[in-house]
N, C-alpha and C positions, 0 to 999 in steps of 0.2 A: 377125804373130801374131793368129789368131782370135777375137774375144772375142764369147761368147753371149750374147745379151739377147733375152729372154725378158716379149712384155709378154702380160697377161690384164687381158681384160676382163668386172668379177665381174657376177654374178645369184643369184638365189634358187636355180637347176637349172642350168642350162646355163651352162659356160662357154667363151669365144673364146680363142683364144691364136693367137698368132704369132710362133715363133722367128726371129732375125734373127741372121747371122754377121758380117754386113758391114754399115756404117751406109747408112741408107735402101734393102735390099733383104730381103724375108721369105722364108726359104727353108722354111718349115713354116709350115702354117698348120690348126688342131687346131680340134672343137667337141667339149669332154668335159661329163660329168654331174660331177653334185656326186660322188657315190661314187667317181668315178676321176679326181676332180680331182689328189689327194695321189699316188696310185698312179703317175702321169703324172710330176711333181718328184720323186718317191721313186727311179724308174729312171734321172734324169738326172743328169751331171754340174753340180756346182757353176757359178750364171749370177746374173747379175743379172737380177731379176723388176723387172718395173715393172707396177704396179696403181693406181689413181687410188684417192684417200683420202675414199673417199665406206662407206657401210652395211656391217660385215662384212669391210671390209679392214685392222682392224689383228689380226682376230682371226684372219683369214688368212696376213698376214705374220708372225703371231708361229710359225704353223706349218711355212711354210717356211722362216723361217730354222732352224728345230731340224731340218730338212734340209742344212742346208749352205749354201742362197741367200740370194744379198744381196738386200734388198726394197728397194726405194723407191719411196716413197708421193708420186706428185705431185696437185698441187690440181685438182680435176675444171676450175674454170674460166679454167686457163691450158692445159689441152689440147685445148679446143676449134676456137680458130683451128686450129690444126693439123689439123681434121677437115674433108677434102675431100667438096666436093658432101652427097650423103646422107648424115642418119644409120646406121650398119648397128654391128654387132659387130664387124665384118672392116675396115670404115673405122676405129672407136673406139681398134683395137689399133696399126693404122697409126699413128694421132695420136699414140697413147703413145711411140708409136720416135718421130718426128718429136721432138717434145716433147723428148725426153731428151737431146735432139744442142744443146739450147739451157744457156748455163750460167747464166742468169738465173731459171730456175724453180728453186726452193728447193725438195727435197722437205722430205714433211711426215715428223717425228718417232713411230716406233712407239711405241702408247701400250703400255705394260705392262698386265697385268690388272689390278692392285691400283688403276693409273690410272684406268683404266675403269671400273672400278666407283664409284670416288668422282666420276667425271663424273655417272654414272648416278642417284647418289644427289642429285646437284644438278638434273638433268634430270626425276626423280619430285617435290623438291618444288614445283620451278619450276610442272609441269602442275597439281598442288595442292592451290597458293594461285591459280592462274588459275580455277580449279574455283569452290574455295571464294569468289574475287569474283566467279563470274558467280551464284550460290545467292544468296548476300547482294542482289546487286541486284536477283533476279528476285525475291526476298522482299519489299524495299522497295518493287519498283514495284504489288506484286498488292496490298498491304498499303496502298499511298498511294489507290488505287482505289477503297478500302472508309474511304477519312477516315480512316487511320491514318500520318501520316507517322513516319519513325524518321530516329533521323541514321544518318550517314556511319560503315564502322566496322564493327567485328569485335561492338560493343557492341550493335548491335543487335538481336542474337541474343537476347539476355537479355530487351528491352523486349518480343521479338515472343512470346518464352513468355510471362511476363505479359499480354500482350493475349490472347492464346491462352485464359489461365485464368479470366482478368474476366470478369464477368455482362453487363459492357459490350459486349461483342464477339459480341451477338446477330444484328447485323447480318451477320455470316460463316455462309454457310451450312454444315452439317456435315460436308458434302465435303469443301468447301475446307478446315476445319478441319483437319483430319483430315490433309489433303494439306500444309497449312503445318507441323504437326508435322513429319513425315515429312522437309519439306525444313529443320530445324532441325536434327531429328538428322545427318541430312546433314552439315549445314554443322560440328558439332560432331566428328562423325567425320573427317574430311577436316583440322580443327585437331589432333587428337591423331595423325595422322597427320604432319602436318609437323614436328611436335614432335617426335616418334620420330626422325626422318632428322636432325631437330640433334640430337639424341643421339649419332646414330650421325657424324656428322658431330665433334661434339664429343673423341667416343675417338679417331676417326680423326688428329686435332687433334693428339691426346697425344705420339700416336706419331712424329709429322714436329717437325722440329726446325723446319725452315724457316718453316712457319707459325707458328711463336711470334716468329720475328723479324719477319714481315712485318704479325703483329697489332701489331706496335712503331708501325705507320707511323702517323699522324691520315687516320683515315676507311676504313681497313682493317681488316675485322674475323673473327669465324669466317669467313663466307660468303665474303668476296670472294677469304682469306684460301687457304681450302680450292679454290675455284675456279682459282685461277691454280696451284695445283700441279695438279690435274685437266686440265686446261685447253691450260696453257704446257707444262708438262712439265717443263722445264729450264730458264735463263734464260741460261744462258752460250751459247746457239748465236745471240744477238745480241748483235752485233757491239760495239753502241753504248746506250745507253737511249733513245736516237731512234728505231733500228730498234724497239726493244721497243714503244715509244709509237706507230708507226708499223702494226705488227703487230694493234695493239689498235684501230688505225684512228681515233685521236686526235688525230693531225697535219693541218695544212692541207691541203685539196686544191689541189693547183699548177697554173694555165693560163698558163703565162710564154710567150714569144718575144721573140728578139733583147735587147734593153736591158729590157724589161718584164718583169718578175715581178708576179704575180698568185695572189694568196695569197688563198683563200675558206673556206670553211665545213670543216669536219673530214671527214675521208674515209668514214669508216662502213665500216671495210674488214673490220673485226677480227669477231669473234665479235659479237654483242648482246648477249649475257651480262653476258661480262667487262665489257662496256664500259659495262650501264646500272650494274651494281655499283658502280664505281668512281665514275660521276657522282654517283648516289645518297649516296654515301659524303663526297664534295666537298661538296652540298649539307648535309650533316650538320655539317662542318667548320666552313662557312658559317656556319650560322645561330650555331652554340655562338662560333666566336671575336667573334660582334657581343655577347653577354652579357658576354666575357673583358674584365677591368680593361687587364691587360696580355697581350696577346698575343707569340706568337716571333716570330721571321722570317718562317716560311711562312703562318700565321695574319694577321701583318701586309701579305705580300705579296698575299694574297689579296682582303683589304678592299678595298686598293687596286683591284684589279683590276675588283671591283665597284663601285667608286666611278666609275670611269670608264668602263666598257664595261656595267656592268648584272650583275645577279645571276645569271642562265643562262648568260653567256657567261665569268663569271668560276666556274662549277661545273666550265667545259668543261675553264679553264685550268688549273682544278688540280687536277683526276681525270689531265689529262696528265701534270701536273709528280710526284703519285700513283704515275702509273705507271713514273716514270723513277727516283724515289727505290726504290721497289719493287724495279728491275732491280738499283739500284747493292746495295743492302740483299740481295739474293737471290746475288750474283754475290760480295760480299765476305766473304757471311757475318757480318755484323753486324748490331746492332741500329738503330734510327733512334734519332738522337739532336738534340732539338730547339734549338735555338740559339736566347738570347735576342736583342731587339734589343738594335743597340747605342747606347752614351750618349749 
């Protein structure tokens, strides 16, 4: 029995495809525009599409499935080996057949719109607050230039209008003056700005059940909270809380052979996102259970950790162990519930 697969390879105008009836041979091989991309799936029978999960392709896949095609999204850099000699369009779509015949490449998950959008909203404020720290420091450093040092800090906005206003501040010439305003309002816009999107972040909050369970965890909160549903999508298509941790790229990187296992530094495999959230989040944990009289289990497990390997490497430990309560907590549907030590 025949079965049709169909891989495309996306662009902004132009797109490559290559029909395949049979594994590893293309018996069509297509270069359509954006306008008769659709027109092209719309005349065909029901196929699996394969498209790599790179700009434009979940908003693509959400189209041709309301065609009838199964989509699957594989990761742009497990199809590369796969890609002989040259880069080309016509080699890229070959890779994707190749690629597909492997049962080790996981596709990746269509995000829904409402998904997307809540990524989006973490992606706008993520750019910013990067905005808004690089205004701040180029305010501190023009400002240290002219004998004004300011601290560290969102604070220093406030001390730079008053220098701004003081009779003191003869030594700025009226340009600059003028131009330092300018980058305060900035920096002032740019915070009512990220304020907005936790807002919106917040309603969004309301309405998912799951992120009120997962604000249950220690050290998870709106942000990381809202992110892992944007993000993950779903938590039950792993397997285990290892693969989830694994996924996040929190796990050892492994160089073993024969009798030796060789266990190094975390893999850095996952998103950057998710993953400075979560450390971020550890380190918060951190520092408040060294105030705690008496700490849980997880709070005590954690000192420990730091007691013997150091404060950074015990944030690493328990943003992982974070993410594995996360899965269990996301997968059971329940709350986290903190357990005392025991007597």
């Amino acid at each position: 029995m025949e079965s049709t697969i169909i891989a495309v390879d996306l662009a902004k105008s132009v797109f490559q495809i290559a029909v395949s009836h049979h594994p590893g041979k293309v018996a069509e091989s297509h270069r359509l525009t954006r306008g008769k991309f659709l027109q092209f799936f719309a005349e065909r029978q029901p196929a699996v599409v394969l498209m790599e999960a790179c700009g434009t392709a979940h908003y693509w896949a959400r189209q041709l499935e309301a065609l009838g095609h199964r989509v699957l999204l594989l990761p742009p850099h497990a199809i590369r080996p796969y890609v002989s000699r040259n880069k080309t369009d016509r080699t890229d779509t070959k890779g994707l057949l190749e690629a597909h015949r492997n049962d080790e490449i996981h596709p990746v998950p269509v995000k829904s719109t409402s998904q997307q959008g809540l990524a989006a909203l973490h992606r706008l404020r993520s750019a910013w607050v990067a905005d808004r720290t690089a205004r701040i420091n180029l305010l501190r450093g023009i400002l240290r230039e002219f004998g004004f040092p300011l601290p560290l800090g969102g604070t220093c906005v406030a001390q730079a209008w008053s220098l701004l206003d003081e009779a003191t501040t003869t030594k700025l010439p009226d340009p600059l003056r003028l131009a330092l305003a300018e980058a305060c309002l900035e920096i002032r816009d740019l915070e009512a700005r990220i304020k907005t999107v936790e807002k919106q972040l917040e309603v969004l909050a309301a309405e998912t059940p799951v992120v009120k369970r997962l604000c249950s965890i220690p050290g998870i909160g709106l942000l990381t909270a809202t992110a892992l549903v944007a993000f993950v999508g779903n938590a039950e298509r792993f397997a285990t809380s290892r693969h989830f941790a694994s996924f996040l790229g929190l796990t050892p990187r492994e160089h073993s052979t024969g009798r030796k296992r060789r266990l190094g530094s975390i893999s850095k495999c996952g998103d950057v996102y998710l993953r400075s959230l979560l450390i971020h989040g550890a380190r918060s944990v951190l520092f408040a259970a060294k105030r705690r009289k008496q700490p849980d289990r997880l709070r005590a497990w954690s000192l420990q950790v730091a007691q013997h390997r150091g404060h950074n490497k015990a944030a690493v430990a328990l943003a992982n162990k974070m993410a594995r309560i996360a899965w269990a907590v996301w997968r059971n549907d329940s709350s986290f519930e903190s357990r005392p030590l025991a007597a």
